[in-house]
C-alpha positions in Angstrom: 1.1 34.1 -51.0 -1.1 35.7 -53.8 -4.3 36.9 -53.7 -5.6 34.6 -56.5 -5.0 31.6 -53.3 -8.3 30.1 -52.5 -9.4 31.2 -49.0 -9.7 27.1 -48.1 -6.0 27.1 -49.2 -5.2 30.0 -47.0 -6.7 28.8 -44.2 -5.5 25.5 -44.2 -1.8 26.8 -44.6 -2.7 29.2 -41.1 -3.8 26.2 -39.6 -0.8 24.0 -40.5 1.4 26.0 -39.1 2.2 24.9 -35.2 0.6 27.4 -32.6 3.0 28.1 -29.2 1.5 26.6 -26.2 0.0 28.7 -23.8 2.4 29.0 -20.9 -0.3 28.5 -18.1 -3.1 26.1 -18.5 -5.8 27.9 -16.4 -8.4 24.7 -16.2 -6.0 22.1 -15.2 -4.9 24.5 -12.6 -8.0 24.5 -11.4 -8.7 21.4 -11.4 -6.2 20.7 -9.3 -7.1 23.1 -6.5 -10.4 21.8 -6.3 -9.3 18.5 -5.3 -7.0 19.8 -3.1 -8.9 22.8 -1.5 -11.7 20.2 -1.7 -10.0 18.5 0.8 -9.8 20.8 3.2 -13.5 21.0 3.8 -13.4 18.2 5.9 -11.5 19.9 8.5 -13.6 23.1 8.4 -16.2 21.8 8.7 -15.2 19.6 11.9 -14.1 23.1 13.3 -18.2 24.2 12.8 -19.0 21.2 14.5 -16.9 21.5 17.0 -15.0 18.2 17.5 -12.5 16.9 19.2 -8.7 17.9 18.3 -7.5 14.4 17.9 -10.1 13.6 15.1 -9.5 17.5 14.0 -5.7 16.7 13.4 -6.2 13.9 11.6 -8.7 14.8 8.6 -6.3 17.9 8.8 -3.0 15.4 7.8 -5.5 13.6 5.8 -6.7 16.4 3.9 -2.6 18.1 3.3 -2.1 14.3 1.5 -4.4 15.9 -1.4 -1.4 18.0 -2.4 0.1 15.8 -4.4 -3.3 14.2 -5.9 -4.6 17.4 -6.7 -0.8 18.1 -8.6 -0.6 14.9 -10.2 -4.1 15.7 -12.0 -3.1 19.3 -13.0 0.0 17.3 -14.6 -2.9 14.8 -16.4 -5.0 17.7 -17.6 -2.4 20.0 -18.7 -0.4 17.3 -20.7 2.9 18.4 -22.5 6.6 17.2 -21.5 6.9 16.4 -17.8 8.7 20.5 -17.1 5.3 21.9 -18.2 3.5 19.1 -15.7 5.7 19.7 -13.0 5.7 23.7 -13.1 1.8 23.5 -13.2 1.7 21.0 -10.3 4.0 23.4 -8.4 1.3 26.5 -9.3 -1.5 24.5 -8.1 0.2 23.8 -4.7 1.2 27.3 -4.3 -1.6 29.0 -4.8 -3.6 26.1 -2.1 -0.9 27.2 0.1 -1.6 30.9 0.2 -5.4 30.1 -0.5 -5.0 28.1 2.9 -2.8 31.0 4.6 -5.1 33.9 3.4 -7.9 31.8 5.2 -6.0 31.2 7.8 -5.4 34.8 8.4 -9.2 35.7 7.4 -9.7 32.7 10.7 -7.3 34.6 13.2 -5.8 37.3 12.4 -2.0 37.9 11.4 -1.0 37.2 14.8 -1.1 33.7 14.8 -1.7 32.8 11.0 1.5 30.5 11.2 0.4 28.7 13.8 -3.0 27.9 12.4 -1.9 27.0 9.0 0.3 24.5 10.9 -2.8 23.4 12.3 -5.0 23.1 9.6 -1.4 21.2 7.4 0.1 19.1 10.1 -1.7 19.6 12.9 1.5 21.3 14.9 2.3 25.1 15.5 5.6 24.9 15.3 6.9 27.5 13.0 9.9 25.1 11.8 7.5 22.4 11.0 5.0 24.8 9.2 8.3 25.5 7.1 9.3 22.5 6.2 5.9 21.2 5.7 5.6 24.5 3.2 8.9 23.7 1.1 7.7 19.9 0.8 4.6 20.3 0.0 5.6 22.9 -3.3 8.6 19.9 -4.2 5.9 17.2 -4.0 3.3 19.1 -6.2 6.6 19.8 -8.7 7.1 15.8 -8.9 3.7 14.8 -9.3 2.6 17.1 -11.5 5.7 16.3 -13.4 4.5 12.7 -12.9 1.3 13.2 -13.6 1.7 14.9 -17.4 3.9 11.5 -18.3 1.7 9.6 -21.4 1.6 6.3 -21.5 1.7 5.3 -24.9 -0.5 2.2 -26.3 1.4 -0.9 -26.8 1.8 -1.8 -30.4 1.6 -5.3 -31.5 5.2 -7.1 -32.7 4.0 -7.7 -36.4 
């Protein structure tokens, strides 16, 4: 490059030149975690009310099948190859989880944080359900999001 270049021609040679993704799309994350922490409104707010725990439990299993919606979007929004959907998906159902678990210790304490998040997930206390729910939950939001950043290209016409 000399310096008698035009400046247009400088610029245009900068600008063809491919950039390197940014390795965490912060908007399609949270996207994501708005329809999935979105979801668990519903529940909260049935505990203000004060209904009954069979309605409770369900808008709470209700509410943990936003998981993978809220994944698959981040994979829409954050486009790319289906690894770069799938590890954003994963984020975005990680951080609901300890969003979720940080309220659920904010609701009762330490003490029994596992067994509320189990409530406000499956509706169960049991620490090996909480687990399991846990582990599927973060593979889920890996294959949806990876699901979700798949293109579907136009159809072109046979000529």
């Amino acid at each position: 490059m000399s310096d008698d270049d035009p400046p247009l021609t400088r610029v245009r040679r900068a600008k063809s030149r491919p950039s390197a993704p940014s390795r965490i799309d912060g908007g399609a994350v949270a996207v994501g975690l708005i329809i999935t922490l979105g979801a668990h409104l519903v529940p909260a707010l049935l505990v203000l009310v004060g209904v009954f725990d069979t309605l409770f439990g369900a808008a709470a299993l209700a509410s943990t099948l936003a998981f993978p919606v809220g994944s698959y979007v981040t994979g829409k929004f954050v486009g790319g190859n289906s690894v770069r959907g799938g590890v954003h998906g994963l984020l975005t159902a990680a951080i609901s989880l300890v969003i979720l678990a940080g309220g659920a210790a904010l609701f009762v304490g330490a003490d029994g944080l596992v067994a509320e998040l189990g409530k406000w997930l499956v509706a169960d206390s049991d620490t090996s359900v909480v687990a399991g729910t846990v582990v599927c939950l973060l593979l889920v939001g890996a294959l949806t999001g990876a699901l979700g950043s798949k293109r579907v290209s136009p159809r072109q016409p046979n000529d």
